[in-house]
C-alpha positions in Angstrom: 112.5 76.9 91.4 112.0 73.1 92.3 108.0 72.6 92.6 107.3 70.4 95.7 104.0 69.3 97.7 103.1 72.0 99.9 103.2 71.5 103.6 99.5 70.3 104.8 97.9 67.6 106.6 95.1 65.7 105.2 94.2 64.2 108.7 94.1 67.4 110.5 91.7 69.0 108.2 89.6 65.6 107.9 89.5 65.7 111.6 88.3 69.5 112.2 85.1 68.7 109.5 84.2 65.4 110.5 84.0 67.3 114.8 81.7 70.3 113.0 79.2 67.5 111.5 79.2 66.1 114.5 78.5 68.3 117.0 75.7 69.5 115.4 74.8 72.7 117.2 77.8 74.4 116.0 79.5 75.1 118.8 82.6 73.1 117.6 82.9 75.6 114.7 82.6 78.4 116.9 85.6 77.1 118.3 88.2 76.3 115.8 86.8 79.3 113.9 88.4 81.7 116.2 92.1 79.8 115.2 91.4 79.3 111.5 89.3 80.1 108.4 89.0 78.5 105.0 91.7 79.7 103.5 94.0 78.0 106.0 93.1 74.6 104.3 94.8 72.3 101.6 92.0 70.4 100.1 89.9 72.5 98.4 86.5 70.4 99.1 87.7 70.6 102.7 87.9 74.4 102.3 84.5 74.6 100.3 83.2 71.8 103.0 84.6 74.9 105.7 83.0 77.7 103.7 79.8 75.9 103.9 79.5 75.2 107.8 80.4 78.8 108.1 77.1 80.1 106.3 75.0 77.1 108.0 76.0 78.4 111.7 75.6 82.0 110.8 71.9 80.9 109.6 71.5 79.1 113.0 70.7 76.2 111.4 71.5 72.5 112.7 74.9 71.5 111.0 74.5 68.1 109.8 75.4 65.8 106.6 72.2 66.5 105.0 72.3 70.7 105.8 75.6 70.3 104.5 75.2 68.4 101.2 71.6 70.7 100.9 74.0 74.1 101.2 76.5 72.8 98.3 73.9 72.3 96.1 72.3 75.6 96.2 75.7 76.8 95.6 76.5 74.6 92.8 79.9 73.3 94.2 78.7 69.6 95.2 81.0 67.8 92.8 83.7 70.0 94.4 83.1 68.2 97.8 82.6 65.0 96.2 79.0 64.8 96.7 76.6 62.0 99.3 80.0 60.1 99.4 82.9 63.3 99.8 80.1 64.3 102.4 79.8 61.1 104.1 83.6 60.2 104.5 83.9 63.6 105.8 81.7 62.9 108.8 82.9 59.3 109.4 86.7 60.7 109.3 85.9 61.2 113.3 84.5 59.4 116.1 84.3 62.6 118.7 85.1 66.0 118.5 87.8 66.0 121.2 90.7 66.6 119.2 89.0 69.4 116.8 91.1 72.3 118.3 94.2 70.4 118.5 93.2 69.1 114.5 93.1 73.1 113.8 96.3 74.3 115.3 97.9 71.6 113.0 96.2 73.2 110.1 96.9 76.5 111.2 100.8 75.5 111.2 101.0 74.2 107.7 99.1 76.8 106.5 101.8 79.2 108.4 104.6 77.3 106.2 102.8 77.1 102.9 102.4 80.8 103.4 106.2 81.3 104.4 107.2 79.4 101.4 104.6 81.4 98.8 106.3 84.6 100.5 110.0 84.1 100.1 109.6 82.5 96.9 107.8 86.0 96.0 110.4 88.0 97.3 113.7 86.0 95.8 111.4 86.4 92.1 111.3 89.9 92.8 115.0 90.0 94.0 115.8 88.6 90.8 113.8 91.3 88.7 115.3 93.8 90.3 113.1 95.9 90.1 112.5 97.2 93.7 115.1 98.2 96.2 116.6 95.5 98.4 115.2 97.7 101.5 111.4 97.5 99.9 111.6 94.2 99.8 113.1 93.5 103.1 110.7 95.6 104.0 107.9 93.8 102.6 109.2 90.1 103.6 109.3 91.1 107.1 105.8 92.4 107.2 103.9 89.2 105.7 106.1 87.1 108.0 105.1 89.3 110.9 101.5 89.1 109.8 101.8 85.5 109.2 103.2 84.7 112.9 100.3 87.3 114.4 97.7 85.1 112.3 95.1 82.8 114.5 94.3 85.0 116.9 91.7 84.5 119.3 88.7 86.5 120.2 89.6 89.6 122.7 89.1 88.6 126.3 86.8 91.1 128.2 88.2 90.2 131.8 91.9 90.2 130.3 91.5 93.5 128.8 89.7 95.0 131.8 92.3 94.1 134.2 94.7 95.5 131.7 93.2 98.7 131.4 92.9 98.7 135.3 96.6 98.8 135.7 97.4 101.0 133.1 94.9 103.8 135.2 96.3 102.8 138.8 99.7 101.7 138.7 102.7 103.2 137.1 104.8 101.4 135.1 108.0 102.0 132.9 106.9 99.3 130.2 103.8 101.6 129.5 104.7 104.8 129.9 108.0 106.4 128.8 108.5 109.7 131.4 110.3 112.7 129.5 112.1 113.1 132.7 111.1 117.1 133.2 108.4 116.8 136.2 107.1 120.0 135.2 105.9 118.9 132.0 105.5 115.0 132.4 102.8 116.8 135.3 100.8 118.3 132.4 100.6 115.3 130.6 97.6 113.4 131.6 99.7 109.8 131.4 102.6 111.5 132.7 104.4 110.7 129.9 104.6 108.9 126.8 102.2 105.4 126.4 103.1 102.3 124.4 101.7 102.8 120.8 101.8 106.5 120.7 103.6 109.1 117.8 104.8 112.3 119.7 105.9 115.0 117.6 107.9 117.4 118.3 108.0 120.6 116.3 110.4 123.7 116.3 112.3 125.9 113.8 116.0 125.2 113.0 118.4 125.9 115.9 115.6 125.8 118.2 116.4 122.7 120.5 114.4 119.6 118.9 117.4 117.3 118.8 118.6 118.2 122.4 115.1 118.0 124.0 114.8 114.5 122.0 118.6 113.4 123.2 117.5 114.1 127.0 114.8 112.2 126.7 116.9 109.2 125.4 119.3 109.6 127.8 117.2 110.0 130.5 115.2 106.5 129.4 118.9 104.9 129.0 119.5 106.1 132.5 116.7 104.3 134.1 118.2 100.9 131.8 115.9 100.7 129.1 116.7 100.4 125.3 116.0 103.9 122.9 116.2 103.5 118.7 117.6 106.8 117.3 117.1 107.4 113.5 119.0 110.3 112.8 118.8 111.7 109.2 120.6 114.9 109.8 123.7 114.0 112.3 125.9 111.4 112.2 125.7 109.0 115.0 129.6 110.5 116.1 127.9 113.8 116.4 124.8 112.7 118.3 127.4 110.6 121.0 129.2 114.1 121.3 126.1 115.9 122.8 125.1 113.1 124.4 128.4 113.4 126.5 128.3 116.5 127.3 124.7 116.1 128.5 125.9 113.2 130.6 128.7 114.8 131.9 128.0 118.1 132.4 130.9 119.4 130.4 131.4 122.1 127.9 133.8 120.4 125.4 134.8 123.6 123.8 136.8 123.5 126.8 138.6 120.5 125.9 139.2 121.5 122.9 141.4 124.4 124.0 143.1 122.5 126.6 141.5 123.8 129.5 139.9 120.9 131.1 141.2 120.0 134.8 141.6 116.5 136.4 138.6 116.8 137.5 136.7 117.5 134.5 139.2 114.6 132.9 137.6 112.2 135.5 133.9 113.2 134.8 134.6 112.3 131.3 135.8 109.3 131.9 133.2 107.9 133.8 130.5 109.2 131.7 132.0 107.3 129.0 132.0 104.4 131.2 128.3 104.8 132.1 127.2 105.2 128.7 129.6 102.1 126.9 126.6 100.3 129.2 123.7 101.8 127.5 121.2 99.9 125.6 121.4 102.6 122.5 120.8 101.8 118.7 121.5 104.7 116.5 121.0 104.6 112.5 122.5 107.6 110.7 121.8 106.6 107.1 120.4 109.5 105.5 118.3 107.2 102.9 115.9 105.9 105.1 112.5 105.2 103.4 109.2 104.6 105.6 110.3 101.1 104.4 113.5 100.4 105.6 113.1 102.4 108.8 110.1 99.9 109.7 112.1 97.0 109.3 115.4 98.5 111.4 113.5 99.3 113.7 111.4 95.9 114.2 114.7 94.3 114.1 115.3 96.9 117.0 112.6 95.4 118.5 113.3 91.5 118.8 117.2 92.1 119.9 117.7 94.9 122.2 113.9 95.3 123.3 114.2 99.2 122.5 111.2 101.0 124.9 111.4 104.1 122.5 112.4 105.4 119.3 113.5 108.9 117.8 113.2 110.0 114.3 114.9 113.3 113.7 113.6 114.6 111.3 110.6 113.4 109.4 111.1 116.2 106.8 114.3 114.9 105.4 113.0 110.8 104.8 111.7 110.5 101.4 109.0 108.3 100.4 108.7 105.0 99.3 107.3 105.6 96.3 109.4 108.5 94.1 106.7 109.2 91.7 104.0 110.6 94.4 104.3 114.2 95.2 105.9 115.9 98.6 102.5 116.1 100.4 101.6 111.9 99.5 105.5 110.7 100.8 105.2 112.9 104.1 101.2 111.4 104.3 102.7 108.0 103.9 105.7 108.4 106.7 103.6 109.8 108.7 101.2 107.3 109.0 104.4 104.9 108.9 105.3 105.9 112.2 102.2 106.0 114.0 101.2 102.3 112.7 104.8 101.3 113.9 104.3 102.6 117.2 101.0 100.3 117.9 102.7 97.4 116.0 105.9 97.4 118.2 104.5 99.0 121.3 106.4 101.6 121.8 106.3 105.5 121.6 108.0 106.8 118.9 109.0 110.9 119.0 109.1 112.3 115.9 111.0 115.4 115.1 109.6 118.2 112.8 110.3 121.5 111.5 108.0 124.4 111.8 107.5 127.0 108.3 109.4 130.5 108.9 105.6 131.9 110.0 105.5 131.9 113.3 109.4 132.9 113.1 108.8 135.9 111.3 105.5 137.1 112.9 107.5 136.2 116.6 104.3 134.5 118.2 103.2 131.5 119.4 103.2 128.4 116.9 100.3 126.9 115.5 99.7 123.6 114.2 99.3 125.0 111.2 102.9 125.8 110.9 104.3 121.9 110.5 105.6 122.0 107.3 104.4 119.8 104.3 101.5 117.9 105.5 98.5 118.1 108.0 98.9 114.2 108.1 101.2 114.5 110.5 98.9 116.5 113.0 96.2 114.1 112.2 98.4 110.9 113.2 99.7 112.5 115.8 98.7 111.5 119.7 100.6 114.5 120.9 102.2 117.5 119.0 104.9 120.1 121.4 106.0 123.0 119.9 109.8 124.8 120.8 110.3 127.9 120.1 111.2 131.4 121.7 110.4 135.0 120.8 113.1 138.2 120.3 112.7 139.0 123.3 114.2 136.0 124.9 117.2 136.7 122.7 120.3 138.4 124.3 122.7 140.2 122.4 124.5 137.5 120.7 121.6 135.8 119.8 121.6 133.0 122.7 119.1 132.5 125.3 119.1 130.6 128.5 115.3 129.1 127.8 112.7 127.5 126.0 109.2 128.2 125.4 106.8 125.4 124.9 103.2 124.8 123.8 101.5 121.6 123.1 98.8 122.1 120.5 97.6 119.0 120.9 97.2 115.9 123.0 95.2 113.0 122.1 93.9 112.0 125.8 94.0 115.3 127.3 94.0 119.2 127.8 95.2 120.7 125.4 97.3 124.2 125.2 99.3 123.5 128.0 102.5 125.8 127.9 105.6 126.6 129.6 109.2 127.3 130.0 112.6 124.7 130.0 115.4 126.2 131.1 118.4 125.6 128.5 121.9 125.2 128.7 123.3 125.1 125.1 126.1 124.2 125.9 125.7 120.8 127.6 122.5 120.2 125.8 120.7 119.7 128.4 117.0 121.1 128.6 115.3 120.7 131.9 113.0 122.4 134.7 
């Protein structure tokens, strides 16, 4: 690749010394120190020069010229700042320390693009290797350029983040929490619902209504106009839409399938599917997601449809990144996935789990003890529900017109609640 100077600005970074000598007390440092550090300069005796004030303040000592050249000594780095006279054009680079922050948001900038050009140049080397999946990388690329973007941050604001909190406790609001849309059980919840940031999982054997409890809860958040992710691993995205009709409409489709439907039922159809062709949904039915890839569909997710809430269904069937670690390391490593992707983006993300045959074959209550493959996912976990029903429930053919519930866990609250949904199996809907 063509070598060429790296972005930077000489001035900038001459500026933000020269304002720390001469302010003396170190306040100025204090400032730009909350935008940049050393490694965000060019000129290495400008970084060492940074390195330097740094230690001074933290000593409370006055920073001056002399504490300065005194510090570099004792270090052994004062050729490396150019010594009395590196030290000296340093402080006369500036007549008042005015412009200092302004002088660090310009070095914070071209230290954003010398670190966007290290990064891609990284990623196209190991594009050309080959030797890493095109979704690891991707995966990668968009995490450093998200990191790079998040980078000069300031300090946290106490008043800002009390007022924050303040709403968050007082006044309800959609962008915060996600309801399930069952009152009965959005009542036991002591958010009443699902907050910004958190991993719900949702646990129950095969057959036992995960999917279609997850699927009214999308379609419920669609509903009220906001945007839902669904990662499905174990339907296609045809298959999900079909339930999700039915749900929405309120009709059985085996009906239409032997040709029983009326006008009526024709007309319901049609204006579900009118409804829905308005909804904000993103579906992804690739069934080789890796912790990787998932992270960066679902960023992408994110910045163009603003998605309040994301499904995974089921964690058990994503593999790991890495190949070579064992089952209990991959499920570790998506779980932790998830929950991390939650507080980056914002948004709650349900997760989707399958229960061991336990609980099944003893016909009780499950534990948390029964998620299969890893405790990691109880650990990351800010809630954990369990679906499930006993033989009793069970008619003759095996069906049953409810669910029992249980939630094991809840990060910010009582835990043990129970219940019963009532279940219609064939609309998949699930509701009080």
């Amino acid at each position: 690749m063509e070598l060429r100077e790296q972005p930077h600005s000489k001035e900038s970074e001459s500026v933000v010394i020269g304002s720390c000598l001469l302010s003396g007390d170190g306040s100025v440092y204090d400032e730009v120190s909350q935008l940049i550090t050393a490694s965000d300069f060019y000129v290495a005796a400008n970084k060492i020069a940074f390195e330097a004030i740094g230690r001074i303040v933290a000593k409370g000592d006055e920073v001056s010229e002399l504490s300065l050249l005194e510090h570099v000594r004792k270090e052994g780095s004062e050729e490396s700042v150019g010594g009395v006279t590196g030290i000296m054009a340093m402080a006369s680079s500036v007549e008042t320390p005015m412009q200092a922050k302004y002088a660090a948001i310009q070095v914070l900038e071209k230290s954003k693009l010398r670190k966007i050009v290290r990064i891609t140049r990284m990623a196209a080397e190991e594009a050309y290797g080959q030797a890493e999946d095109a979704d690891v990388i991707i995966g990668a690329l968009d995490r450093e350029l998200v990191s790079t973007a998040d980078s000069g941050s300031s300090d946290f604001n106490m008043k800002e983040g009390l007022a924050e909190a303040a709403i968050m406790l007082t006044e309800y609001n959609a962008e915060f929490v996600v309801p399930h849309g069952i009152p009965s059980y959005d009542f036991s919840i002591t958010d009443g619902g699902m907050k910004a940031g958190q991993m719900h999982t949702i646990g129950a054997r095969p057959g036992c209504g995960k999917t279609t409890l997850a699927l009214n809860i999308a379609g419920r958040t669609l509903r009220d106009g906001f945007g839902v992710g669904i990662f499905s691993l174990e339907m296609s995205s045809c298959e999900l839409l079909k339930k999700m009709i039915c749900m929405k409409s309120g009709l059985d489709f085996g009906r239409f399938k032997d040709k029983l439907h009326s006008r009526a039922d024709q007309q319901k159809f049609e204006e579900s599917l009118e409804m829905m062709s308005k909804w904000n949904l993103q579906i992804d039915d690739r069934t080789t997601l890796t912790p990787t890839s998932l992270a960066s569909k679902a960023r992408a997710w994110k910045r163009k449809h603003d998605i309040k809430i994301i499904i995974v269904d089921y964690l058990q069937l994503m593999s790991g990144s890495n190949k070579k670690e064992n089952r209990e390391q991959q499920v570790s490593e998506i779980s932790r996935t998830f929950k991390c992707l939650a507080k980056d983006l914002k948004v709650p993300i349900i997760v989707l789990a399958q229960l061991n045959r336990e609980c099944e074959k003893e016909n009780r209550q499950p534990r948390l003890t029964d998620l299969r493959e890893s405790g990691s996912i109880e650990q990351d976990s800010d809630m954990v529900t369990f679906l499930y029903t006993k033989k009793e429930d069970l008619d003759a053919a095996g069906h049953t017109n409810s669910l029992r519930w249980v939630r094991p866990k809840q990060r910010n609250g009582p835990c043990n609640s129970s219940g019963i949904f009532k279940f219609n199996g064939k609309l998949g809907r699930i509701g009080d």
